[in-house]
C-alpha positions as CSV (number, residue, x, y, z in Angstrom):
1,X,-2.9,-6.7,12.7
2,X,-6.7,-6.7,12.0
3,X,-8.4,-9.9,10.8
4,X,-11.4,-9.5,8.5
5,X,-15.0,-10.2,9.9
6,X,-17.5,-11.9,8.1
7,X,-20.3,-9.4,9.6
8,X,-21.2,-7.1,7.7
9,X,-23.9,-3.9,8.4
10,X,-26.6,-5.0,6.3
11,X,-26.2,-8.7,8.4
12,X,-29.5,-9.2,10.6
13,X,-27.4,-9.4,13.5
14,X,-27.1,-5.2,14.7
15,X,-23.3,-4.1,15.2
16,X,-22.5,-1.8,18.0
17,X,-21.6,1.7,17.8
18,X,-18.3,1.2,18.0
19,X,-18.5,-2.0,15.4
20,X,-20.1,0.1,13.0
21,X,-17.3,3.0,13.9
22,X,-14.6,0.4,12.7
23,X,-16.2,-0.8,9.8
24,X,-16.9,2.9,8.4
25,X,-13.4,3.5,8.8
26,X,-12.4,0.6,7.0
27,X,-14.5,2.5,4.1
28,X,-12.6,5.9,5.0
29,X,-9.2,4.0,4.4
30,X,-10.3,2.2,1.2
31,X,-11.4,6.1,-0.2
32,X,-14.7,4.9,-0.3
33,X,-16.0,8.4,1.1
34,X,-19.2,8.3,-0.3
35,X,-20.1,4.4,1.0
36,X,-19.0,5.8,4.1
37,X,-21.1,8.6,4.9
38,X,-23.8,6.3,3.6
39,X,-22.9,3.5,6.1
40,X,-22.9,6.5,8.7
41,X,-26.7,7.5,8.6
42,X,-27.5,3.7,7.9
43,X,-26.0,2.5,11.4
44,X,-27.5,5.3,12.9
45,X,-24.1,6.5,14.0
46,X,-25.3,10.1,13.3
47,X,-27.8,10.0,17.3
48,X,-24.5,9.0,19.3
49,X,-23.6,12.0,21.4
50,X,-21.3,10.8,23.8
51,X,-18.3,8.7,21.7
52,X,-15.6,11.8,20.3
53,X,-14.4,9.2,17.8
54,X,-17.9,8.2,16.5
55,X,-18.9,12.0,16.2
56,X,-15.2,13.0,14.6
57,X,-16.3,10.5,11.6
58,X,-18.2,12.5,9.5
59,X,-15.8,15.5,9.9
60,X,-12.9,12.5,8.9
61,X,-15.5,11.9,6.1
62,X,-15.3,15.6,4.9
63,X,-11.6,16.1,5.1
64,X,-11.0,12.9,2.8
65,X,-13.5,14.9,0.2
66,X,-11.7,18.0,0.6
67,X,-8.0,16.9,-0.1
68,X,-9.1,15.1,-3.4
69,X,-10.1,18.4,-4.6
70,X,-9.1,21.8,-5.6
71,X,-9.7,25.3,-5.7
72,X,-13.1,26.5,-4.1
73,X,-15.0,23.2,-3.8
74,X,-11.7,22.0,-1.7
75,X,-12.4,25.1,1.0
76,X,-16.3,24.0,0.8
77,X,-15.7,21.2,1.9
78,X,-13.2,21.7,4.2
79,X,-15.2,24.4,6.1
80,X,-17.9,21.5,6.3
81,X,-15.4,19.2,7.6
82,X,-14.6,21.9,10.3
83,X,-18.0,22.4,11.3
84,X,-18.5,18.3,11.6
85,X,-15.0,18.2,13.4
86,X,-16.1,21.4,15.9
87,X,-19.5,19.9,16.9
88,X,-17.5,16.7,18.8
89,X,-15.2,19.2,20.0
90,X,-17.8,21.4,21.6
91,X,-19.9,17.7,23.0
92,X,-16.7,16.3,24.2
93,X,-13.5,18.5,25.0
94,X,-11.5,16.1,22.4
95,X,-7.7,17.6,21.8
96,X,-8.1,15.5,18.9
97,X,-11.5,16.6,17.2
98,X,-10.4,20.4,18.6
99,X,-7.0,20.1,16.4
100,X,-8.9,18.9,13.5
101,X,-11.5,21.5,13.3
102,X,-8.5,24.1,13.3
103,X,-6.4,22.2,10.6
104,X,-9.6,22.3,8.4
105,X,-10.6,26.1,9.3
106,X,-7.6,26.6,8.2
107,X,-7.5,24.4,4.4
108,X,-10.9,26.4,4.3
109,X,-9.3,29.9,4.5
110,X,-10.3,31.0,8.1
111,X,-6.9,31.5,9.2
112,X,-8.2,33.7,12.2
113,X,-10.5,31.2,13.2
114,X,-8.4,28.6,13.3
115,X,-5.5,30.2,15.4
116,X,-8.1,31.2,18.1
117,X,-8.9,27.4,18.5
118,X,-5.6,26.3,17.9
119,X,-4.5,28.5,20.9
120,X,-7.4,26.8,23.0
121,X,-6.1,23.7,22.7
122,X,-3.1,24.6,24.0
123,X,-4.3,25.6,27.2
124,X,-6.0,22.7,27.4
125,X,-3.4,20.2,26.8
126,X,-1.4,22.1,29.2
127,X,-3.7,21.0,32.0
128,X,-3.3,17.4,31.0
129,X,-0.6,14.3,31.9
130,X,0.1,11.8,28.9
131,X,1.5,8.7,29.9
132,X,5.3,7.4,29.0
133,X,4.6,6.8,24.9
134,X,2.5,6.9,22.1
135,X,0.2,9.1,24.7
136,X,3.2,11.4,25.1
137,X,4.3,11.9,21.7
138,X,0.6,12.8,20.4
139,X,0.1,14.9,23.5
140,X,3.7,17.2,22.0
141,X,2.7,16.8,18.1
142,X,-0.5,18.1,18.8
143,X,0.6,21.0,20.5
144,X,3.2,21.5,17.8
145,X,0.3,21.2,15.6
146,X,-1.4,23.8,17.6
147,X,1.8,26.1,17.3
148,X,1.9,25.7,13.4
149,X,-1.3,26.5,12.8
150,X,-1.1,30.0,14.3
151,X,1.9,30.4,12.2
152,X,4.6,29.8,15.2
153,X,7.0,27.5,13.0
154,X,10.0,27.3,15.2
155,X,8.1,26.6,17.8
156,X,5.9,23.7,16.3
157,X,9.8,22.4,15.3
158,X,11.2,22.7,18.3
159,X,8.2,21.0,20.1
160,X,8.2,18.2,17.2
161,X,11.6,17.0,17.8
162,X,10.5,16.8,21.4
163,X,7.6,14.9,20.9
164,X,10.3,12.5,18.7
165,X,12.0,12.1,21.5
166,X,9.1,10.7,23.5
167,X,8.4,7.5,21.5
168,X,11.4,7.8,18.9
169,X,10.5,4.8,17.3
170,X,6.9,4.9,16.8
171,X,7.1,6.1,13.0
172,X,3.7,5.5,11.9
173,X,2.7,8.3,14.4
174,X,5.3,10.3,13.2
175,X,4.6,9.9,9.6
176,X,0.8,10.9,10.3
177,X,2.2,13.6,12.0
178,X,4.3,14.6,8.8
179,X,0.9,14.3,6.3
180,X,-1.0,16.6,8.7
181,X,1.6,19.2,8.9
182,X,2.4,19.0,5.2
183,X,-1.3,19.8,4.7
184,X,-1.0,22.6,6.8
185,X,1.9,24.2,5.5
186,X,0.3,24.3,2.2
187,X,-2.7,25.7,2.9
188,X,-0.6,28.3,4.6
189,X,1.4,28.7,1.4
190,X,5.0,28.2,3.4
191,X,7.7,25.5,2.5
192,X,7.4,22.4,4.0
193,X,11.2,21.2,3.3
194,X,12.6,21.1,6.6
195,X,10.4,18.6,7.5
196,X,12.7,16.0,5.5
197,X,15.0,16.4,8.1
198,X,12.2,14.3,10.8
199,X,10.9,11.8,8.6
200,X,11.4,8.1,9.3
201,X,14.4,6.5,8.0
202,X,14.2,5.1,4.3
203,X,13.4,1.9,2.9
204,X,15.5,0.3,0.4
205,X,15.5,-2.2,-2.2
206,X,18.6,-3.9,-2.1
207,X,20.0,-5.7,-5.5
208,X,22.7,-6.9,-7.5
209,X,24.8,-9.2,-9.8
210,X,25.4,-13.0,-8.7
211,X,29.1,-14.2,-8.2
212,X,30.7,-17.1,-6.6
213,X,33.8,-17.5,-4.3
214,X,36.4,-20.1,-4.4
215,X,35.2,-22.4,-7.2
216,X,31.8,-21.2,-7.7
217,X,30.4,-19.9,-10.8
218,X,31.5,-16.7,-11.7
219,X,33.7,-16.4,-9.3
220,X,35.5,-13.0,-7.6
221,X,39.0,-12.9,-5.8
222,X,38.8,-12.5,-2.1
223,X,40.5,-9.0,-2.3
224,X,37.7,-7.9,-4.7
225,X,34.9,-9.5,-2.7
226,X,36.7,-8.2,0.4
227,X,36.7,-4.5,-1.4
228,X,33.3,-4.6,-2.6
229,X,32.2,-5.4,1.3
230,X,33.9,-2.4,2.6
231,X,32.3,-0.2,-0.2
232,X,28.9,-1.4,0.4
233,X,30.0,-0.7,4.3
234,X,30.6,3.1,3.4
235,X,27.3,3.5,1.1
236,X,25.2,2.0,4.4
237,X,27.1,4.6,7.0
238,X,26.4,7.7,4.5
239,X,22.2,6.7,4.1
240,X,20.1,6.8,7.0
241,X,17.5,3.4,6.5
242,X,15.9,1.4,8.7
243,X,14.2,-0.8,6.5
244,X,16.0,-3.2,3.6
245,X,13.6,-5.6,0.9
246,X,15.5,-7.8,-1.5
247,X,16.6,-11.5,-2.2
248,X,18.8,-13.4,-1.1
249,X,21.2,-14.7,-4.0
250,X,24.7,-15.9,-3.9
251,X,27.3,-12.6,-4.1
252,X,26.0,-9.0,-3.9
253,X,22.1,-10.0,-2.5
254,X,24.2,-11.8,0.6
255,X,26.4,-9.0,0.6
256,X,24.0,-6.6,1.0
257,X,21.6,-8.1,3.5
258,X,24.6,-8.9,5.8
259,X,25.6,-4.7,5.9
260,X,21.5,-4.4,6.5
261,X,21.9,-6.3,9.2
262,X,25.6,-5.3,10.7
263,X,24.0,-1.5,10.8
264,X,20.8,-2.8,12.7
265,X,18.6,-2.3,10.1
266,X,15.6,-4.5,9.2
267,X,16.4,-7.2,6.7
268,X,13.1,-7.9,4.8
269,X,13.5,-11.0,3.0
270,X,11.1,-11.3,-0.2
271,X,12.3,-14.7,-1.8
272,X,10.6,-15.7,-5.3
273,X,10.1,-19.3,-4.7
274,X,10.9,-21.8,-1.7
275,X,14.0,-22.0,-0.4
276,X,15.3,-25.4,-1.8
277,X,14.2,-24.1,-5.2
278,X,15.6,-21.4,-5.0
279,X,19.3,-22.5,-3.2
280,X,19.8,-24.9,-6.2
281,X,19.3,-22.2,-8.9
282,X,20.7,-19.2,-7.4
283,X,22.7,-19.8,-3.9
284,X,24.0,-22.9,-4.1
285,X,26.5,-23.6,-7.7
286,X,28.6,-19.9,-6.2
287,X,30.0,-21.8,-3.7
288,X,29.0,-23.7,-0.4
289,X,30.1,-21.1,1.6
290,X,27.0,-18.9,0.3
291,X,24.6,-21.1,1.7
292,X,25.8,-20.9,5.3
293,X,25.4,-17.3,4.9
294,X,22.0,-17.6,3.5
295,X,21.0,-19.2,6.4
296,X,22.3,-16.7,8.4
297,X,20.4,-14.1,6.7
298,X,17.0,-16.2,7.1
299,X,17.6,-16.5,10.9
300,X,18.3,-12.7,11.6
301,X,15.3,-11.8,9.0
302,X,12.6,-9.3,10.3
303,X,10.3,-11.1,7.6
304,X,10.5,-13.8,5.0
305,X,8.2,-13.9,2.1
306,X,7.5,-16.4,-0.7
307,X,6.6,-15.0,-3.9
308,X,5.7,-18.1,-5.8
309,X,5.0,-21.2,-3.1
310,X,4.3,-23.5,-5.5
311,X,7.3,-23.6,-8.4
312,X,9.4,-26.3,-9.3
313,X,11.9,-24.1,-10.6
314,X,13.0,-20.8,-11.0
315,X,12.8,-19.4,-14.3
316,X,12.9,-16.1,-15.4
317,X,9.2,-15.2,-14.9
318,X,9.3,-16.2,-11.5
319,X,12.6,-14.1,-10.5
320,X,11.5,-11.0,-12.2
321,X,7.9,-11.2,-10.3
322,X,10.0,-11.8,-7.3
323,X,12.1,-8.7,-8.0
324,X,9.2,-6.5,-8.7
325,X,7.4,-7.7,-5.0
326,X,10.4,-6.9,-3.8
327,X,10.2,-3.0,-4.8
328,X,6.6,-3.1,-4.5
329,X,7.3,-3.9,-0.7
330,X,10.0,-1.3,-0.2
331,X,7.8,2.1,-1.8
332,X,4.7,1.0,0.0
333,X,6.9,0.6,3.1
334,X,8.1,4.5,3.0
335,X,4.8,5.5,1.4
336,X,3.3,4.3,4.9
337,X,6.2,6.5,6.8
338,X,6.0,9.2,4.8
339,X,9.8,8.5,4.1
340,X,11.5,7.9,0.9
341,X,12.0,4.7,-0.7
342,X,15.8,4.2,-2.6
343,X,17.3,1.4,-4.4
344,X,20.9,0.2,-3.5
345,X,22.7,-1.9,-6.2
346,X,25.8,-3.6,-7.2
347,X,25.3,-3.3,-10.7
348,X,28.2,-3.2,-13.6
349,X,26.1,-0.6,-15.1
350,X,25.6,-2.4,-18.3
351,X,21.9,-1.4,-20.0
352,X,20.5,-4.9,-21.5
353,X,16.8,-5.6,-22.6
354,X,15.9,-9.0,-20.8
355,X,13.7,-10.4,-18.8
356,X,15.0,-10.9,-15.2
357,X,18.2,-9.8,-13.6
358,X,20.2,-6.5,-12.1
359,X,19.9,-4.5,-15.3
360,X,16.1,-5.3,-15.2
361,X,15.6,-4.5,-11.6
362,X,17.3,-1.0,-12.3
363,X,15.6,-0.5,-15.4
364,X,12.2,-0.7,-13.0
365,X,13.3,1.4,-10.4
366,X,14.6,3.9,-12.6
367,X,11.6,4.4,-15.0
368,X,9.6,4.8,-11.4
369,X,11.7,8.3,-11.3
370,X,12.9,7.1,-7.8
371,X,16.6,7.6,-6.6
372,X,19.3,4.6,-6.9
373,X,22.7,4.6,-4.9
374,X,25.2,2.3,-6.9
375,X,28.1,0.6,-6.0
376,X,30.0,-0.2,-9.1
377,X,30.7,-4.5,-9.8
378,X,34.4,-4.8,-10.0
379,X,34.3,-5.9,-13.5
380,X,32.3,-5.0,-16.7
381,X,32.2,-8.8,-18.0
382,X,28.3,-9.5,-18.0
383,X,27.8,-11.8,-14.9
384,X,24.9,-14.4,-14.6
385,X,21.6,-13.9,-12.3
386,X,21.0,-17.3,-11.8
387,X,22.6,-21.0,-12.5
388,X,21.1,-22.0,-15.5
389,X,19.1,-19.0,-17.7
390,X,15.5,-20.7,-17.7
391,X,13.4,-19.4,-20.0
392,X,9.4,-19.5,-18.9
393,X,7.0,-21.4,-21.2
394,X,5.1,-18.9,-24.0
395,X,1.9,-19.7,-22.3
396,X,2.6,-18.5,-18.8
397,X,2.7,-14.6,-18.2
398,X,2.1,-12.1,-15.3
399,X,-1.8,-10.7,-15.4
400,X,-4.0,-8.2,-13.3
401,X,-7.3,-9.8,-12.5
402,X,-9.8,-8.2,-11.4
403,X,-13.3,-10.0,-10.2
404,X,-16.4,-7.7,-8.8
405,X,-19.7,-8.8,-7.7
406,X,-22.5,-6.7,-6.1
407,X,-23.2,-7.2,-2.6
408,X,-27.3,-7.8,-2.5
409,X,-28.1,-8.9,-5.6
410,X,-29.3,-12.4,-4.7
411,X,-32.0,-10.7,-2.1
412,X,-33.6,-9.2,-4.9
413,X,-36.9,-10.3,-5.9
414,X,-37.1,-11.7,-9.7
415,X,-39.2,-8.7,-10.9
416,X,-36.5,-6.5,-9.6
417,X,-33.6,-8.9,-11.8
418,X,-34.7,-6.6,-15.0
419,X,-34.3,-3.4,-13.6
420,X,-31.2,-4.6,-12.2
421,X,-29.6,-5.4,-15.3
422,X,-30.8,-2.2,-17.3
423,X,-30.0,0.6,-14.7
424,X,-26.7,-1.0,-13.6
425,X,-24.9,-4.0,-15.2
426,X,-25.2,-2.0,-18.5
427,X,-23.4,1.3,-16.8
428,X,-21.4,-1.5,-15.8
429,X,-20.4,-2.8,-18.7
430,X,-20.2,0.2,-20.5
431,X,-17.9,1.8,-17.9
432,X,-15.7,-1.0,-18.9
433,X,-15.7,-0.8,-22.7
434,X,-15.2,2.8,-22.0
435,X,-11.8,2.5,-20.6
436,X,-10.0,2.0,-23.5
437,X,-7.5,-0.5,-21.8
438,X,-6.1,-4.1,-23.3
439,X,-8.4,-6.3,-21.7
440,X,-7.5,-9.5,-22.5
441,X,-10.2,-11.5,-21.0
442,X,-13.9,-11.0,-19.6
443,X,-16.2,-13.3,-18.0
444,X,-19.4,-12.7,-16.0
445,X,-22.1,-14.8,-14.7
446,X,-25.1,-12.9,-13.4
447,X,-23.9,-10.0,-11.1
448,X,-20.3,-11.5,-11.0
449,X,-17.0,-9.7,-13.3
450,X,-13.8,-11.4,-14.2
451,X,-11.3,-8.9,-15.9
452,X,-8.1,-9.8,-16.8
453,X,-5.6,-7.4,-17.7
454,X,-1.9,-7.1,-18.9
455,X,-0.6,-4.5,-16.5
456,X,-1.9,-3.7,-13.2
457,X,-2.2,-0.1,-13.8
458,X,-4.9,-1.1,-16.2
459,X,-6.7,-3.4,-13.7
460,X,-6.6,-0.4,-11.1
461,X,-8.0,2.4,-13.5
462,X,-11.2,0.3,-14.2
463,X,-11.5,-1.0,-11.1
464,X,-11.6,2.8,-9.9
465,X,-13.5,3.5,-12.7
466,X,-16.1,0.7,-11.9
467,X,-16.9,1.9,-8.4
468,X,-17.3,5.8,-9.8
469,X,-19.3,4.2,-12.0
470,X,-21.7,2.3,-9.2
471,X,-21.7,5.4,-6.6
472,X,-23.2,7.9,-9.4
473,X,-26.0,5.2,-10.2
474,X,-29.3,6.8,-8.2
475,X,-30.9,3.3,-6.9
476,X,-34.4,4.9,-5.3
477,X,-34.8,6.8,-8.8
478,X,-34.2,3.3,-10.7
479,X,-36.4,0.8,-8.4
480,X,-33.7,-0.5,-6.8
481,X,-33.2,-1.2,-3.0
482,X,-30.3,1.0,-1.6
483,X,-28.8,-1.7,0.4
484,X,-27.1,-3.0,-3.2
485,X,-23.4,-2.0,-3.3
486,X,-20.5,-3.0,-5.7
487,X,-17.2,-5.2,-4.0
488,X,-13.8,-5.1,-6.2
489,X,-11.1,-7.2,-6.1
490,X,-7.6,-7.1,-8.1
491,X,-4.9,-9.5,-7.9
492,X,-1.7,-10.0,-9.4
493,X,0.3,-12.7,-10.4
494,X,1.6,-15.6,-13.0
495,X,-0.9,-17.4,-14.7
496,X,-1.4,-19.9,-17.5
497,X,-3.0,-18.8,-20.8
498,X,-4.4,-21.6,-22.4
499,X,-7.7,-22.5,-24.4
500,X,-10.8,-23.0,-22.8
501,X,-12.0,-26.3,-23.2
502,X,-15.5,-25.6,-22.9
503,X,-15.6,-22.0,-24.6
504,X,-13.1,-22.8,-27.5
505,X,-11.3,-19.4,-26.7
506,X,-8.3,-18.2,-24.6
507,X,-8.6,-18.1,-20.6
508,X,-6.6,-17.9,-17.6
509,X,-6.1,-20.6,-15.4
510,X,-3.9,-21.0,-12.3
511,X,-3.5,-21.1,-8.7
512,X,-3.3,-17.2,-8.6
513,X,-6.8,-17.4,-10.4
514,X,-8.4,-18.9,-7.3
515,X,-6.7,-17.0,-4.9
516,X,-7.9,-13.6,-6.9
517,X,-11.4,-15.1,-6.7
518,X,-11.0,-15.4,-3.0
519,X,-10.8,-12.0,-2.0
520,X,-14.0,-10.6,-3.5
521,X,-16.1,-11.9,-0.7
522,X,-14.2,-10.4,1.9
523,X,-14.1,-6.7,0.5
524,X,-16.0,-4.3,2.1
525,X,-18.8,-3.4,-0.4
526,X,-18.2,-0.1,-1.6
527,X,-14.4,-0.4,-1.9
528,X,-11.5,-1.7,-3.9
529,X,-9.4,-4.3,-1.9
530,X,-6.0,-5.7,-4.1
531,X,-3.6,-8.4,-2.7
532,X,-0.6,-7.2,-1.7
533,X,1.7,-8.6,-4.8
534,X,-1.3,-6.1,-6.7
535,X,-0.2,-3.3,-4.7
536,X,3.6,-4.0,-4.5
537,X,3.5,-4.1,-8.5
538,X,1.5,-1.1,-8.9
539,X,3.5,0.9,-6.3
540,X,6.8,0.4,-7.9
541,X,5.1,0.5,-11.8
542,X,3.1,3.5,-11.1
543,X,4.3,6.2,-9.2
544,X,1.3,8.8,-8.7
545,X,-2.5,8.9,-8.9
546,X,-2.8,5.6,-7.1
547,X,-2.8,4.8,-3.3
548,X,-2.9,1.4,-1.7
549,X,-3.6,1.6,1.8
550,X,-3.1,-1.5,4.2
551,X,-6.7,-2.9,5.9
552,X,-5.9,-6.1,7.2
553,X,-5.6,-10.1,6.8
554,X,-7.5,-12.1,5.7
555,X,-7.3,-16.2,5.6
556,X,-7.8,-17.8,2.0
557,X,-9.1,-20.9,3.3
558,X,-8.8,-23.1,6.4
559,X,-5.2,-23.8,7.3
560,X,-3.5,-21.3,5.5
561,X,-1.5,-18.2,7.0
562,X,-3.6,-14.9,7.3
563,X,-2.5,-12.9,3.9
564,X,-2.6,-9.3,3.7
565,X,-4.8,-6.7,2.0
566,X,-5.0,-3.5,0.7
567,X,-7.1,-1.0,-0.2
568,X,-7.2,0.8,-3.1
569,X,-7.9,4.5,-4.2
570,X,-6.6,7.8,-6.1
571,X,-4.2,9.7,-4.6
């Protein structure tokens, strides 16, 4: 995984080409097209001949414009992307840039075109030797790519399953693979379905109603549990996954994570508080026996995440947010594969309105319009999620926050402060106001936003809306320097609403608070980076027209693990 640098371009300490190559990409991944192709020119990226990557950039620049539009302005830019994508082709000999400047002739309407290249690269990459691998399976897929494009479909399959073969695990390749040729087969108005039958295997959310053994709460018979094994047994064998997020309760969670793991697929376990909290709430009053087993679940674990580190107990705030992760974790996982993400339950089936819990959890998933294999509970009686039902305190609610600052502003000179404050924290702040969205609390302190909002599909549409906002504002026509760029930040999490001591009016305060404030600094100006409980939330909550894409760790403060981030865009 990348770690984030404190360097920066507009640091007085040059970066390297291939420094500044990363760091534009980092602005590719976040959607930040237009900070990108600023960033390109500025690091002077634009004189290197020699570097196929470096001179692909502003054809990857292009294509990123082109697939967030439609209609004639798509094949515009397209064709420009080709033309960006053919110039490292011709400098360099690249199989890569060559097979991109035929995938966008192609999305530009110059079919012909792009089958003449396409054939090219074929006879190139037949005079060339991949090594055992990732090498291997790119050298096939591009050739099958190369065989699609001039309209050669069973051959591009038949060459795709070989270059499966090659590095069979390897599905992020695979799933790049899959978005390319999607694109592809669209632009060449042909069906893309049988392309379902090479995509990674699923991810799942895995759920369910709590019940003991022996003398535990709740308890089931040994035949039933025994019966309710085998059936869960039989619903693993008929899916094909390879990737499992849930809990780890006493009864159907344990149940479920132990078939994850008996068919070798990874067990991703997303706990919602530390594990003695959590043992004494949900594990441990079922029956002894379920700890042993939970343990056993922990050791053979892919990954373990805490939702909530610092809880004393586990109420019903703190299990639902877990819950949510959890599905956040398991769409972003198959979003990243280009696979499909499914939620597998043991669920009675009973529809009730509360707060945490199985019927919650499906509620969620099923709202998402995503699919849900059940296995039925053996009886109808309305089981507990927990040992005690802990109700959270009025005050304490899950919030998007969202804090923003603008890299450059303290470098200003004080008779620029003015200017600064008409010609863009106004648009700012109007942008804001214009949204329309329930924002419940706003703070700022001279080029520094905090927005806090109910739901994080709020938080994400003004945060989108902010940086739209920043990249239409002309700085040379205003005064300004050009260096100035915007930095957004969104977290997610439980907070304390309270009254402000010093402002006599309602805030937020909070752990989650702190760490939101911790990420603006390290997002690269220009973009939108969200923590990954921000993404997981508005993954599973929102199905379409937002992407979060992961860019790397970052460390909140000394002594702490690296935590994850994401960057944030339209899809």
């Amino acid at each position: 995984m990348d770690h984030f640098q404190t360097r920066q371009p507009y640091s007085t300490v040059p970066l390297t080409p291939r420094e500044g190559h990363k760091y534009v990409l980092s602005l590719l991944r976040a959607g930040a097209f237009n900070q990108a192709e600023k960033e390109f020119f500025t690091l002077k990226l634009d004189q290197i001949k020699d570097d196929e990557d470096i001179l692909a950039l502003q054809g990857r620049i292009l294509k990123g414009k082109a697939l967030l539009k439609q209609g004639p302005e798509k094949k515009i830019l397209a064709l420009q992307s080709a033309e960006k994508y053919f110039t490292a082709y011709t400098q360099t000999q690249g199989t890569y840039s060559g097979i991109n400047t035929a995938a966008m002739y192609l999305v530009a309407g110059e079919a012909a075109r792009a089958a003449s290249l396409a054939k090219e690269i074929v006879s190139l990459l037949s005079k060339r030797y991949p090594q055992p691998g990732e090498d291997a399976y790119y050298h096939m897929a591009t050739i099958a790519e190369a065989k699609l494009i001039f309209g050669d479909i069973e051959a591009a399959e038949a060459i795709f399953l070989d270059a499966i073969s090659l590095d069979p695990h390897n599905y992020e390749a695979r799933a790049s693979t899959l978005i390319q040729f999607v694109m592809i087969l669209t632009a060449m108005g042909k069906d893309s379905s049988w392309l379902d039958s090479y995509r990674p295997p699923k991810a799942v959310h895995y759920a369910g109603h709590i019940f003991g053994s022996d003398t535990g709460l709740s308890a089931l018979d040994a035949t039933s549990i025994h019966a309710l094994e085998k059936t869960v047994d039989d619903m693993f064998q008929k899916e094909t996954i390879g990737f499992a997020y849930g809990a780890l309760a006493a009864g159907s969670d344990i149940v479920l994570a132990e078939a994850a793991l008996r068919h070798g697929i990874e067990l991703h376990v997303v706990l919602p508080c530390r594990d003695k909290v959590f043992l004494e709430t949900s594990v441990s009053p079922f029956g002894k026996n379920w700890e042993a087993r939970f343990y056993g679940c922990l050791r053979q674990a892919k990954s373990i995440r805490y939702v909530s580190e610092g809880v004393d107990r586990a109420d019903d705030l703190t299990l639902s947010f877990g819950s949510e992760i959890a599905m956040g974790h398991a769409v972003l996982k198959a979003q990243a594969l280009a696979t499909e993400a499914v939620q597998l339950l043991i669920w009675n089936g009973q529809v009730l309105k509360s707060v945490a819990g199985t019927a919650r959890d499906a509620a969620v998933w099923a709202a998402s319009g995503r699919r849900q294999a059940i296995v039925p509970f053996p009886f109808k009686r309305t089981p507990t999620d927990c040992a005690h039902h802990l109700e959270n305190k009025p005050y304490r609610s899950l919030k998007a926050m969202i804090f923003a600052d603008v890299r450059g502003f303290g470098a200003l000179p004080d008779a620029e402060v003015p200017l600064f404050l008409e010609n863009v924290l106004k648009p700012l702040a109007d942008c804001v106001q214009a949204q329309g969205q329930k924002l419940q609390y706003l703070n700022t302190w001279g080029d520094g936003m905090f927005l806090v909002f109910d739901t994080v599909k709020a938080a994400a549409k003004v945060a989108l809306a902010l940086q739209k906002c920043f990249q239409e504002i002309d700085l040379d026509a205003v005064g300004l320097p050009n260096f100035l760029a915007l930095r957004v930040a969104g977290h997610y999490g439980p907070v304390y609403e309270m009254q402000d001591p010093f402002l006599q009016e309602k805030g937020v305060f909070g752990t989650e608070v702190t760490f939101a404030a911790r990420i603006e600094p390290v997002t690269v100006p220009g973009s939108i980076y969200v923590s990954e409980p921000f993404a997981c939330a508005l993954a599973v909550n929102t199905p379409s027209g937002y992407a979060c894409e992961y860019s790397g760790e970052f460390t909140p403060r000394k002594g702490l693990r690296p935590l994850p981030l994401f960057s944030l865009r339209t899809s």
